[in-house]
C-alpha positions in Angstrom: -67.2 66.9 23.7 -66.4 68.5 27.2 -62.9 69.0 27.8 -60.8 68.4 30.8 -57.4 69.8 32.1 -55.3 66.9 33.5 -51.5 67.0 34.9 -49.0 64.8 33.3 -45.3 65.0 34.8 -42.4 64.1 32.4 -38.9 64.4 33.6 -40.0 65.6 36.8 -41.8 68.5 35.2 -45.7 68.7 35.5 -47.6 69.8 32.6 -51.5 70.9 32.7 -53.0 69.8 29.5 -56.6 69.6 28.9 -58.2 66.9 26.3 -61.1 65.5 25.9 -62.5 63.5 28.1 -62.4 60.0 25.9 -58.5 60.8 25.3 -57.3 61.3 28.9 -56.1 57.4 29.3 -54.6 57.7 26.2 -53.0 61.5 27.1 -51.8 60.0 30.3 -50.0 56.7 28.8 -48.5 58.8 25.6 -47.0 60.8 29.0 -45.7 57.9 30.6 -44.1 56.6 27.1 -42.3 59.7 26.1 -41.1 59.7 30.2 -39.7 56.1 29.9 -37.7 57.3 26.0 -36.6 60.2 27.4 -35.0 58.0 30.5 -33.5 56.1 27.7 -32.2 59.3 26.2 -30.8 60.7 28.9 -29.3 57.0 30.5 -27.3 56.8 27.0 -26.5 60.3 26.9 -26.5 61.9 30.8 -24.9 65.3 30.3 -27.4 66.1 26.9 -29.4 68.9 27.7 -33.1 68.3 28.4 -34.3 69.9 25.1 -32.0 67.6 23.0 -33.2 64.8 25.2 -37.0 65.6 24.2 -35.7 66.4 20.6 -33.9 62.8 20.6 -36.9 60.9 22.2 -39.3 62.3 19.9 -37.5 61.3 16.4 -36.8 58.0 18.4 -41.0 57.2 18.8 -41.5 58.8 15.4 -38.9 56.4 13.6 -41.0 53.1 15.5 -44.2 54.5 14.3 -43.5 54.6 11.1 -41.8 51.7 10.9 -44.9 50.2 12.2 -46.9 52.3 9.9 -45.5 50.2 7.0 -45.4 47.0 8.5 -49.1 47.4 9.1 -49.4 48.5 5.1 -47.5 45.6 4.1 -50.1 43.5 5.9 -52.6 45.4 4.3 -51.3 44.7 1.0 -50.9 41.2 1.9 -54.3 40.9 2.8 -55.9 42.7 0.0 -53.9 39.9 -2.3 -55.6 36.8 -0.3 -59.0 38.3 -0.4 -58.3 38.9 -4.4 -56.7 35.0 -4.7 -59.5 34.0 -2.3 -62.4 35.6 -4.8 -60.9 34.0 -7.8 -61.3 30.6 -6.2 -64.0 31.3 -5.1 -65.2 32.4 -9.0 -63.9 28.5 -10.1 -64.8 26.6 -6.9 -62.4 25.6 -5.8 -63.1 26.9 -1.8 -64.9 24.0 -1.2 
C-alpha cells in the first residue's frame, strides 16, 4: 500500500509522519487524542516538563486501553458461555 507523509501538531509541535494511506484518519485522531491527554497532563501538573508530560499521557491512554482490553474479554467470555448454554438448549429443545 502507497504511503503518505502527513503533519500532525501536538503541543504546538508539528510532526511529519507518513502512514499508509487507509491509516491517516486514524493517524490524525490518535494525534488529536494524545494532544487533548497531554492538555490534561500539563492543566494538573503546569510546571512538568514536556517529556514527563508525554511520558504521563502515554501510561495514562495505556492504562484505559487495557482496562478496556479486559472489559471487552470479559464480554467475550460472557458470550462464549451464552452461545454454550444457548447450544445445550438448543440440544434438549427447549429454544422453542
Amino acid at each position: 500500500m502507497e504511503q503518505e507523509q502527513i503533519t500532525v501538531i501536538i503541543q504546538d509541535q508539528e510532526y511529519k509522519i507518513k502512514c499508509e494511506s487507509g491509516q491517516i484518519d486514524l493517524l490524525q485522531k490518535s494525534a488529536i487524542y494524545l494532544d487533548m491527554k497531554m492538555d490534561e497532563v500539563k492543566t494538573m501538573s503546569p510546571s512538568m516538563a514536556k517529556e514527563k508530560i508525554a511520558v504521563m499521557a502515554a501510561l495514562n491512554i495505556v492504562s484505559k486501553y487495557l482496562d478496556q482490553e479486559e472489559q471487552v474479554k470479559e464480554y467475550s467470555d460472557a458470550c462464549d458461555e451464552i452461545t454454550i448454554m444457548s447450544d445445550e438448549l438448543r440440544e434438549y429443545g427447549i429454544d422453542k
